[in-house]
C-alpha positions as a printed NumPy array, in Angstrom:
array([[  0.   ,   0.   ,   0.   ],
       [  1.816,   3.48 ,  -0.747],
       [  2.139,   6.383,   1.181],
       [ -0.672,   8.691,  -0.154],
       [ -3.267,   5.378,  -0.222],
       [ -2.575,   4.476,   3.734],
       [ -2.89 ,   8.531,   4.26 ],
       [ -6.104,   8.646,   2.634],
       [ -7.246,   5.633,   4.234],
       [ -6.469,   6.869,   7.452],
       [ -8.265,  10.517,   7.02 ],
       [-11.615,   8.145,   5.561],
       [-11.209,   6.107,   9.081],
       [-10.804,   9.314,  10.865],
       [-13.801,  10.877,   9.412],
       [-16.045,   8.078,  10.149],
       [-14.952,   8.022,  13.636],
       [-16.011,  11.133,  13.886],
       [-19.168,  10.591,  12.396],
       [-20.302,   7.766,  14.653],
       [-19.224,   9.483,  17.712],
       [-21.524,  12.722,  16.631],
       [-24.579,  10.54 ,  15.492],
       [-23.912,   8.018,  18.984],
       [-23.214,  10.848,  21.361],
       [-26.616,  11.356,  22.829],
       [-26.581,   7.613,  24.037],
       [-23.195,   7.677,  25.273],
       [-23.142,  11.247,  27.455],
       [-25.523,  13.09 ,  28.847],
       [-25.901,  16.121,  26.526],
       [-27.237,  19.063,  27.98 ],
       [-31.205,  19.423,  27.088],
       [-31.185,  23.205,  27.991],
       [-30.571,  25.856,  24.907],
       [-27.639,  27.063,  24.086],
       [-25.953,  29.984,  26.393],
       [-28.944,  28.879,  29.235],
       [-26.362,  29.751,  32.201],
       [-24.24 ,  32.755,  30.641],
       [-25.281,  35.287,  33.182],
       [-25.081,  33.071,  36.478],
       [-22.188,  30.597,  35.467],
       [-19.524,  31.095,  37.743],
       [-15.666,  31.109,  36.206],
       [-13.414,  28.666,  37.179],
       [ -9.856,  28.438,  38.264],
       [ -7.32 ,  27.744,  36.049],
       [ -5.249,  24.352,  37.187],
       [ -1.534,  25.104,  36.137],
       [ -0.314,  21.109,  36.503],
       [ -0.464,  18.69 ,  33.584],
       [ -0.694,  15.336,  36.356],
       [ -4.433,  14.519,  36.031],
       [ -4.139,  14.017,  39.646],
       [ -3.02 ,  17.55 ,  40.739],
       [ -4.958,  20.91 ,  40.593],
       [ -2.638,  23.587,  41.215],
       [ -4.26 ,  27.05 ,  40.828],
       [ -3.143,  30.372,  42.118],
       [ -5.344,  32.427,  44.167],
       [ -4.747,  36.352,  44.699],
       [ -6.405,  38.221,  47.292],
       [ -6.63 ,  41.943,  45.872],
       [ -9.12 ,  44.82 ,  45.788],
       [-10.948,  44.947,  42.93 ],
       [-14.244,  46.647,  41.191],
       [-16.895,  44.368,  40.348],
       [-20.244,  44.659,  38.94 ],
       [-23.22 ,  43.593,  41.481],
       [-26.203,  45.191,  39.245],
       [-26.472,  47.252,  36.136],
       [-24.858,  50.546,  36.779],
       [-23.908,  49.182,  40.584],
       [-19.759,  48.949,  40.578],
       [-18.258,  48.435,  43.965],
       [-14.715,  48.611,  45.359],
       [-14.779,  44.718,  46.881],
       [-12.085,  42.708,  48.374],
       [-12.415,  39.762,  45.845],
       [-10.197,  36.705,  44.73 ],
       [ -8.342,  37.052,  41.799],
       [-10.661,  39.97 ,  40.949],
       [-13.693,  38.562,  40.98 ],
       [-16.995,  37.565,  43.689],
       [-17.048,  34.91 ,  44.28 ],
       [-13.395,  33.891,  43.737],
       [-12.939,  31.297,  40.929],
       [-14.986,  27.948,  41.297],
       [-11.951,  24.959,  42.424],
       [-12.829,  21.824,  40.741],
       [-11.444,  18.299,  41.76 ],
       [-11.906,  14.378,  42.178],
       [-11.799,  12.584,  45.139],
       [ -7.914,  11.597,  46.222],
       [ -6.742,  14.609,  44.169],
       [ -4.043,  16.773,  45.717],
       [ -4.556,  20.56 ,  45.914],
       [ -1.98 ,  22.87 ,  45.569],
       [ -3.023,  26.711,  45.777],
       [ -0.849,  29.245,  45.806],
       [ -2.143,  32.541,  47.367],
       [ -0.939,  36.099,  47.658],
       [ -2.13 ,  38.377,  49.999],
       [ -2.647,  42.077,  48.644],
       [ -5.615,  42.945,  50.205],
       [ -4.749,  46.383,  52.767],
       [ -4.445,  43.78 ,  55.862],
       [ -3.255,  40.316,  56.783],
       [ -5.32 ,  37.548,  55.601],
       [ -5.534,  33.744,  55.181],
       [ -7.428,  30.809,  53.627],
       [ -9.61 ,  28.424,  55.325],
       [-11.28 ,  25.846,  53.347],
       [-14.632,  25.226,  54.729],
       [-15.7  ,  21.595,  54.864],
       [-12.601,  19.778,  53.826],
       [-10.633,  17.54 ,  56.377],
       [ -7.425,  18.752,  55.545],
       [ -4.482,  18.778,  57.761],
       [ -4.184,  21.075,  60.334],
       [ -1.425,  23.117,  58.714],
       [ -3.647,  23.971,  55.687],
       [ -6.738,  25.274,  57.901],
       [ -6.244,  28.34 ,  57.339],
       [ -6.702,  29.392,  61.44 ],
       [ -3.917,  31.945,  62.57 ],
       [ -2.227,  30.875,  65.6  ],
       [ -3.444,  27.905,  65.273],
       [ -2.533,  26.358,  61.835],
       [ -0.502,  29.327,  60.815],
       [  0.96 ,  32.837,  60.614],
       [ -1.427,  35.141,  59.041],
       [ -0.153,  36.282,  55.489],
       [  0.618,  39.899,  55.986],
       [  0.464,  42.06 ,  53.032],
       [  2.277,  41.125,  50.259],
       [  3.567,  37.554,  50.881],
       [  2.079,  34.53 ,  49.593],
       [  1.377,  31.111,  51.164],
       [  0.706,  27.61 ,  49.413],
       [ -1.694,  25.281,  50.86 ],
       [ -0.854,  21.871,  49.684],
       [ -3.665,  18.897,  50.636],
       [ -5.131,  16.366,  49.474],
       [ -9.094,  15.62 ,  48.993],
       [-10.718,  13.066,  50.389],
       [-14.26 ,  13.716,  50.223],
       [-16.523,  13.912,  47.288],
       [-19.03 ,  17.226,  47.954],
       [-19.233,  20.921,  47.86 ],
       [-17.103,  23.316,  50.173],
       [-16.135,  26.763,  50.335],
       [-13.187,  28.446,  50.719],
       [-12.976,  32.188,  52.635],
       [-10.486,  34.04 ,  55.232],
       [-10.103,  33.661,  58.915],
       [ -8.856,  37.335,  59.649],
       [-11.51 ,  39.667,  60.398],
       [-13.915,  36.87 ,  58.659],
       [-17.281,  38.55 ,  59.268],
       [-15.895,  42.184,  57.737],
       [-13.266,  40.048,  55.152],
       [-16.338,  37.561,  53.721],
       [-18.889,  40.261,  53.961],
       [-16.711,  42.679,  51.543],
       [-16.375,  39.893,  48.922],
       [-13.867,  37.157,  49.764],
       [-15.514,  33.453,  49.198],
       [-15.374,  31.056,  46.571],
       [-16.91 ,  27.545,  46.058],
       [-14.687,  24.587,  46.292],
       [-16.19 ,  21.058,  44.268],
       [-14.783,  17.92 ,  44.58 ],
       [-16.193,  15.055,  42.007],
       [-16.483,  11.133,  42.638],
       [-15.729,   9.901,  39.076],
       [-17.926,   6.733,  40.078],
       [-21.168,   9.042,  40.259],
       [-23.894,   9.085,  37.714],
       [-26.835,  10.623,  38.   ],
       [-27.967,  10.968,  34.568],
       [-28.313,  14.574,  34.823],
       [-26.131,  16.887,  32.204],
       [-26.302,  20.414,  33.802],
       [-25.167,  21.541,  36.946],
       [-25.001,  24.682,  38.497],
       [-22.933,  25.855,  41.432],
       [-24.982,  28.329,  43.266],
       [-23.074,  30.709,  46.006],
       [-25.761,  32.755,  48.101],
       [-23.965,  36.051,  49.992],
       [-24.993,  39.328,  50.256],
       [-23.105,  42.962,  50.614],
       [-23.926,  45.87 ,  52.239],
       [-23.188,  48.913,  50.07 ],
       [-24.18 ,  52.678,  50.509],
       [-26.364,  54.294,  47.297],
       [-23.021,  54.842,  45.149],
       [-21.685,  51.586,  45.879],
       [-19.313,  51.938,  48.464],
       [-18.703,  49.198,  51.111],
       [-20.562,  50.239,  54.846],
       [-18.232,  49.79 ,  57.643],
       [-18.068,  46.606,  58.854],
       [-19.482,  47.26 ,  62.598],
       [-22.032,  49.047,  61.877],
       [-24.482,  49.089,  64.723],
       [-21.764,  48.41 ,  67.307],
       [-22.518,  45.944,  69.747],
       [-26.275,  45.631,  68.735],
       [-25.393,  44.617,  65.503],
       [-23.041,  42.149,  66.383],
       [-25.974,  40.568,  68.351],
       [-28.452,  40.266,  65.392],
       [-25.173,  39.618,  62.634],
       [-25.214,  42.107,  60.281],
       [-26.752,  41.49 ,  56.606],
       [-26.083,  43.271,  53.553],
       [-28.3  ,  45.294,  51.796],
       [-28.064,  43.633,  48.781],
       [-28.378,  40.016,  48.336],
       [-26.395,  38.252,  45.606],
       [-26.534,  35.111,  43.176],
       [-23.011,  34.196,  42.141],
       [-21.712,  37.901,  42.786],
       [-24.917,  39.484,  41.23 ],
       [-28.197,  41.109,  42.139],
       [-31.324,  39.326,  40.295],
       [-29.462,  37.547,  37.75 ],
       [-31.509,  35.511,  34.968],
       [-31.225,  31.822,  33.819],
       [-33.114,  30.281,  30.991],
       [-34.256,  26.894,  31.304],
       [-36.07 ,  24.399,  29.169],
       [-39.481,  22.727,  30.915],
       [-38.543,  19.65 ,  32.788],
       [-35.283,  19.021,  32.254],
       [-33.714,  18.226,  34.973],
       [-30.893,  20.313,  36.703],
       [-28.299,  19.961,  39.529],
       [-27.915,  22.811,  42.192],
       [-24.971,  22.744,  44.284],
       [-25.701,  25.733,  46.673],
       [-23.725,  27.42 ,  49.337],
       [-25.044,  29.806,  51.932],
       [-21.76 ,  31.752,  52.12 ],
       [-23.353,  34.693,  53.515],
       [-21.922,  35.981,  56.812],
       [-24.884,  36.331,  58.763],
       [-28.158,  35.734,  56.676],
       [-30.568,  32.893,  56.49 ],
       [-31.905,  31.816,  52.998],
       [-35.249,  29.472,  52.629],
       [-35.48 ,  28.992,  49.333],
       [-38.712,  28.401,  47.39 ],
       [-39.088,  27.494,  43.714],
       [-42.985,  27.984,  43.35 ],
       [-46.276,  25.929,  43.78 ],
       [-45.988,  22.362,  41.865],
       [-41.835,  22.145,  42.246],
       [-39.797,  20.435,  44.905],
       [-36.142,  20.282,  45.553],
       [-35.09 ,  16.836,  45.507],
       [-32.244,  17.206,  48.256],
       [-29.282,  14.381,  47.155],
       [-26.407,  15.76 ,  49.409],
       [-25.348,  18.447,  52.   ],
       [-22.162,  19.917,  53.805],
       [-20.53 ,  16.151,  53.437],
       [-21.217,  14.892,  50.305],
       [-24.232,  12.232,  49.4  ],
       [-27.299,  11.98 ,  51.87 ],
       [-28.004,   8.46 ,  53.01 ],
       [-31.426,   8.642,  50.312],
       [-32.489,  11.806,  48.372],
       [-35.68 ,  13.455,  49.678],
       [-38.041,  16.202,  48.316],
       [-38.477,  19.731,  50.086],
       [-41.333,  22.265,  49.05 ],
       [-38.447,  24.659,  51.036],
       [-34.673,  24.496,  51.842],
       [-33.52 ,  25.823,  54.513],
       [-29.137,  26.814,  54.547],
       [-28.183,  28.801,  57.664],
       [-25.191,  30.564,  56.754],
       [-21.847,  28.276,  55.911],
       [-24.189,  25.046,  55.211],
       [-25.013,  23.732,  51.759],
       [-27.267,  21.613,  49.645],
       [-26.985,  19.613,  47.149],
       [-30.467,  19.317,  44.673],
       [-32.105,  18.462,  41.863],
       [-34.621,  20.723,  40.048],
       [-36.69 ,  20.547,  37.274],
       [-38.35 ,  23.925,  36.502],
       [-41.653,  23.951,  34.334],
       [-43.667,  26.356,  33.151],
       [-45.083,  27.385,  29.683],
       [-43.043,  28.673,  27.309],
       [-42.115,  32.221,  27.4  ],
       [-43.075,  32.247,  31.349],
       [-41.041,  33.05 ,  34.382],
       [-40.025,  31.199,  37.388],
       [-38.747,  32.796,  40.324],
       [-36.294,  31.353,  43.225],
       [-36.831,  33.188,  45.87 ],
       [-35.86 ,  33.46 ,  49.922],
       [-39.037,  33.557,  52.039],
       [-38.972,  34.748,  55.542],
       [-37.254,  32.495,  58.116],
       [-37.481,  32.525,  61.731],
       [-33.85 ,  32.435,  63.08 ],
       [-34.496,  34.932,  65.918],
       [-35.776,  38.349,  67.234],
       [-35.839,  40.923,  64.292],
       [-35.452,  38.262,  61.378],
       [-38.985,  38.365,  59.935],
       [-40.7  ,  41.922,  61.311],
       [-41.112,  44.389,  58.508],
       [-39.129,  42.222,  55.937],
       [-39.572,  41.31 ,  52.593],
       [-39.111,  38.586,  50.518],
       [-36.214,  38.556,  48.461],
       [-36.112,  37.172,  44.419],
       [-33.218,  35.509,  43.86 ],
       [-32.884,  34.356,  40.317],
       [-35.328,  34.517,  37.49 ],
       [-35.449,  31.456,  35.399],
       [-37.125,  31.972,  31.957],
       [-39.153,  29.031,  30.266],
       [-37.581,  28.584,  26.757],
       [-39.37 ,  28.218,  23.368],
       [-38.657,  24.145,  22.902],
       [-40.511,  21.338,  23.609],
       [-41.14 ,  20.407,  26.754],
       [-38.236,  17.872,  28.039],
       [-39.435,  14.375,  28.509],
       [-37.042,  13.337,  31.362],
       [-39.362,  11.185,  33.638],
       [-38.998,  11.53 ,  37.454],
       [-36.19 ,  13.175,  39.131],
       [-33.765,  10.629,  39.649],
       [-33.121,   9.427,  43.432],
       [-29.901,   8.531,  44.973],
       [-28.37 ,   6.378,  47.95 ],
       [-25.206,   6.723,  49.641],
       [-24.285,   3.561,  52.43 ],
       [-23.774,   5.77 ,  55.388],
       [-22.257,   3.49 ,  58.594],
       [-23.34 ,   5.859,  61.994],
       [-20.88 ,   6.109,  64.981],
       [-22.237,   4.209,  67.973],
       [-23.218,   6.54 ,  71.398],
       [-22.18 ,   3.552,  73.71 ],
       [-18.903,   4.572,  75.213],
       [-19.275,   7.694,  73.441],
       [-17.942,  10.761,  75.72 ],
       [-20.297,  13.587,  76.661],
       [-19.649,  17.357,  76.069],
       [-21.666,  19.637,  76.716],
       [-21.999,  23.368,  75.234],
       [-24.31 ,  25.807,  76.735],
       [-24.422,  29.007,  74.188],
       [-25.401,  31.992,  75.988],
       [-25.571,  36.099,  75.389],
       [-23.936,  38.748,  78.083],
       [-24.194,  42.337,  78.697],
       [-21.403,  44.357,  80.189],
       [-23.295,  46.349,  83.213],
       [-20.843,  48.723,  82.709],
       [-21.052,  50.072,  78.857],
       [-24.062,  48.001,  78.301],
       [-21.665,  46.235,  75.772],
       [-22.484,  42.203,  74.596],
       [-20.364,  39.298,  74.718],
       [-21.467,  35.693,  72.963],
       [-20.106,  33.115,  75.273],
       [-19.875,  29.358,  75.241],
       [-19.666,  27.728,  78.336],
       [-19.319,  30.894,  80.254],
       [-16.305,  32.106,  78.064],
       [-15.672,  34.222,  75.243],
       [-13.671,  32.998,  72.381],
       [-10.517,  35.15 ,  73.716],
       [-10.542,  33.302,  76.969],
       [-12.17 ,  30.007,  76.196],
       [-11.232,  26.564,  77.71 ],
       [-11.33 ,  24.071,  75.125],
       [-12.557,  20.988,  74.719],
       [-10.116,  17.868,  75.398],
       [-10.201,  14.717,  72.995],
       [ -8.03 ,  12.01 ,  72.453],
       [ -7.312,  10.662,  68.679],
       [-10.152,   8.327,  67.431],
       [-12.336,   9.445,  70.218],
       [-15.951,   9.899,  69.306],
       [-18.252,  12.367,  71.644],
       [-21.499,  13.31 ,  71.832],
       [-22.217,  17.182,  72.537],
       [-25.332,  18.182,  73.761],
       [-25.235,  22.102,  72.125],
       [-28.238,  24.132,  73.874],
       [-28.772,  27.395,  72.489],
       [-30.314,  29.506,  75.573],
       [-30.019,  32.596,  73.315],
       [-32.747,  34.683,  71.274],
       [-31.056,  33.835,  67.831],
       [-30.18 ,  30.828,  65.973],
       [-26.36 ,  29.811,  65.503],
       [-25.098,  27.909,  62.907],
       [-22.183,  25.771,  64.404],
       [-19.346,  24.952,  62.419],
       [-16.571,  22.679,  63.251],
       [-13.433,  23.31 ,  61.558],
       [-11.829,  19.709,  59.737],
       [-14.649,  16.664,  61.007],
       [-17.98 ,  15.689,  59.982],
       [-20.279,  14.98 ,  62.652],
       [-24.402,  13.554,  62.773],
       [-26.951,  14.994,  64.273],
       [-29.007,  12.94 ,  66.626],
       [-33.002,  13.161,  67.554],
       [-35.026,  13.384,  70.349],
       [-34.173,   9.813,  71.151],
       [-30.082,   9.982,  70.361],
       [-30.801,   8.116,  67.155],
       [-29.528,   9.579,  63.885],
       [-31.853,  12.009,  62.1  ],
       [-32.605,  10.209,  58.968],
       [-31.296,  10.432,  55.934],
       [-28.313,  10.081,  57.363],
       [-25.918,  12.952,  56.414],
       [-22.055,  13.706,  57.45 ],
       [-22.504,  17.521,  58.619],
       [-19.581,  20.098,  59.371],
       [-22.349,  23.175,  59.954],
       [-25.816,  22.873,  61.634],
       [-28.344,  25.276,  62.965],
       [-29.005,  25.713,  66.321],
       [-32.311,  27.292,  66.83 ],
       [-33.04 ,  29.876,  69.385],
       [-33.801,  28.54 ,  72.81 ],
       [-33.816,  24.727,  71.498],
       [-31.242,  21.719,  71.787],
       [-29.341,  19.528,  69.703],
       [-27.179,  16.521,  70.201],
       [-24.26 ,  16.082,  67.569],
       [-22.097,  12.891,  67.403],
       [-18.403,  13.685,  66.176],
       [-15.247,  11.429,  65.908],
       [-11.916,  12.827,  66.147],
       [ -8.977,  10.9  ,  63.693],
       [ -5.696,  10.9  ,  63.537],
       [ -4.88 ,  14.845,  62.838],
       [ -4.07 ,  15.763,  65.703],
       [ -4.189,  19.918,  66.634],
       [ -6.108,  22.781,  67.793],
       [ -9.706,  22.81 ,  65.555],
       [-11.981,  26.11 ,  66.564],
       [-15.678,  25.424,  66.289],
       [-17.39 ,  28.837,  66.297],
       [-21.098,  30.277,  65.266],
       [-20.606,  31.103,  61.394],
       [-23.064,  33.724,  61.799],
       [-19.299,  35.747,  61.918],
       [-20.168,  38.502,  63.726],
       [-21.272,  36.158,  66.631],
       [-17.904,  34.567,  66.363],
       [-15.806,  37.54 ,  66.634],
       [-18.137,  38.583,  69.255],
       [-17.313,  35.539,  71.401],
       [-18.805,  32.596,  70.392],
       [-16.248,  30.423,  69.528],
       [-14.072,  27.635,  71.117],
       [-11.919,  24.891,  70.152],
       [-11.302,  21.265,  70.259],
       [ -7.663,  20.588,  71.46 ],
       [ -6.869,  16.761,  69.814],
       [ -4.544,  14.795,  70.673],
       [ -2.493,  17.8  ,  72.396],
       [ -1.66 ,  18.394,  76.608],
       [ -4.38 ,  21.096,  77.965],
       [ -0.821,  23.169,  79.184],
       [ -0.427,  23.795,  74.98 ],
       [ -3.766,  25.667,  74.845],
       [ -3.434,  29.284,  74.727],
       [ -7.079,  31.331,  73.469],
       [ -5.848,  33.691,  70.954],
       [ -8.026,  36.653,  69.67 ],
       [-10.715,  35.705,  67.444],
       [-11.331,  35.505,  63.652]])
């Protein structure tokens, strides 16, 4: 056979290979139903991974001051990652290895804590605790590897409830390459809001004084992936994906899709529930997330709304409110997508066991000063600044009993552990689902059962409503360290 015969051959082989794989797609991926350009205004960018090994996302991550657009003719001066809110979307598979490599050039120190991810103690992001704080100017990498399938967040641990409410957050994904849901689009959905005067200039951070701090202060405008009101189009009944973060710093979202749609909730903070369930409303308190399938309908031409109804997480958090729209999703002009039901999911889910478990418990309480009529969140008695901590040994699993004597619901976060939340009757709330944030509403109770691995360290657990953090309620867990190593630092 010559040359120009076997080249010809070879392009005719080529060409037919490319022919079968257009007409056989469909069957062999899941092609997105939706029309083309459906996400453009809401899609979030993603960050950029530098490193050729398939196994390694290595990304670079600049804190810096930047204008950004939150609404048509609405430019503020934020503190952003790489220039943008939120920061760039981090993408990765389970047993990947993270490097990031961060510069700080905001106008004060900063760091990176990565919210939901059990990651060594060096890379949580905690000053004092896991590290210096990155002063202006210098960098740091974190360097970690992945080992949970879910979504996370990322944001600072300096100043966190002015740092996060002037912009810095981003969403952190990590894929299991063995899960197939038969859906094609997904969505990553970061809630936040920002408080801004008329010309779009940030509000101080403590506004209020110590009466904000007691309610956590919201922003004036709410956001959808860095935007106010943003617009999605979407064909009837095809099914979509939400992965959704509440990385707002003190706000509540309840989100509601309209009469005659459900979200079918598959995961949460840790990945995979135990068995997907349906929701007319989801609830996120501020740090959780969700993990859902939707599948708005509607006639063509019509418009869906996502909204956040009222909520009740305290004193002040539904008198002379509104309701706030979210995102508008537009019916397109197609046919009407024949996808069936929602699909459902499982997830084997093996509980801890409360025999032999050891008991902490966390009383959550609010102070006034008599003297300046100033007020101090405590926990246990103690302010984050001179907490005691609580003592564990590696592999130990405990059972706190958190009661929230307060006015105002707290979502707890613990900083590098999943825990589950127990009823009534210390048996797992079903479906079973690996937490790292849960509400604690005001005046009520809840039993969480955590077990402590091998890393040992200092781990903070702290309200992520932030300014309730920085105004005292936070502690830590000291694992696998002596007591006499325990110094409370200032809080972040």
């Amino acid at each position: 056979m010559t040359a120009a015969r076997t080249t010809r051959l070879l392009a005719r082989t080529f060409a037919l290979t490319l022919l079968w794989v257009a007409t056989t797609a469909p069957a062999l991926a899941n092609d997105s139903p939706q029309p083309a350009g459906w996400d453009d205004q809401i899609k979030l960018s993603e960050a950029v991974d530098l490193n050729a090994d398939p196994h390694i996302v290595e990304v670079t991550l600049e804190a810096r001051v930047a204008t950004v657009t939150v609404a048509p003719g609405v430019d503020v001066e934020a503190w952003t990652y790489n220039g943008t809110i939120p920061g760039p979307l981090i993408r990765a598979q389970v047993g990947d290895r993270v490097i990031v490599h961060y510069t700080n050039n905001l106008p004060r120190p900063s760091t990176v804590h990565w919210h939901g991810l059990r990651v060594p103690i060096e890379m949580d992001g905690v000053p004092g605790y896991s590290q210096p704080p990155v002063e202006v100017g210098d960098s740091f990498t974190y360097d970690f590897v992945v080992p949970d399938a879910g979504t996370f967040w990322y944001h600072p641990h300096v100043m966190s409830a002015a740092q996060v409410g002037f912009g810095l957050y981003g969403a952190f994904v990590v894929e299991d390459p063995e899960e197939n849901l038969g859906v094609a689009d997904e969505l990553v959905i970061v809630l936040s809001d920002i408080d801004t005067d008329d010309n779009g200039k940030l509000r101080s951070p403590d506004t209020g004084g110590s009466l904000g701090m007691v309610f956590g202060r919201e922003g004036n405008r709410v956001l959808v992936n860095g935007r106010e009101h943003p617009t999605l189009t979407a064909r009837a009944g095809a099914p979509q994906r939400w992965r959704i973060v509440n990385a707002a710093k003190s706000r509540y979202f309840m989100l509601d899709l309209g009469a005659g749609h459900v979200f079918r909730k598959i995961g949460g903070d840790g990945g995979l529930t135990e068995y997907s369930e349906d929701h007319d409303f989801l609830v996120l308190g501020a740090g959780e997330r969700a993990d859902v399938l939707v599948a708005p309908t509607a006639g063509p031409g019509e418009t869906l709304m996502l909204r956040s109804v009222l909520h009740d997480r305290g004193f002040g958090s539904t008198e002379y409110r509104d309701i706030e729209d979210l995102v508008a999703i537009t019916i397109a002009d197609m046919p009407p997508y024949a996808a069936g039901p929602l699909p459902e999911t499982t997830r084997e889910i093996t509980p801890y066991s409360t025999e032999g478990a050891t008991a902490v418990d966390l009383t959550l309480t609010l102070s006034q000063d008599p003297r300046d009529k100033s007020f101090e969140y405590r926990i246990n008695g103690q302010p984050g600044w001179t907490t005691t901590p609580v003592m564990a040994d590696l592999g130990d699993v405990q059972l706190w009993t958190v009661e929230n004597t307060t006015k105002w619901s707290h979502p707890l976060h613990l900083h590098g552990f999943f825990f589950l939340v127990l009823d009534e009757h210390d048996e797992p709330v079903r479906p079973l689902e690996w937490k790292d944030t849960v509400d604690i509403p005001f005046e009520k109770t809840r039993r969480l059962l955590v077990r402590f691995d091998e890393r040992p360290g200092t781990w903070i657990f702290h309200c992520h409503i932030l300014d309730h953090a920085q105004g005292g309620m936070l502690s830590a867990v000291q694992l696998g360290l002596p007591a006499s190593e325990f110094t409370p630092l200032a809080v972040h």
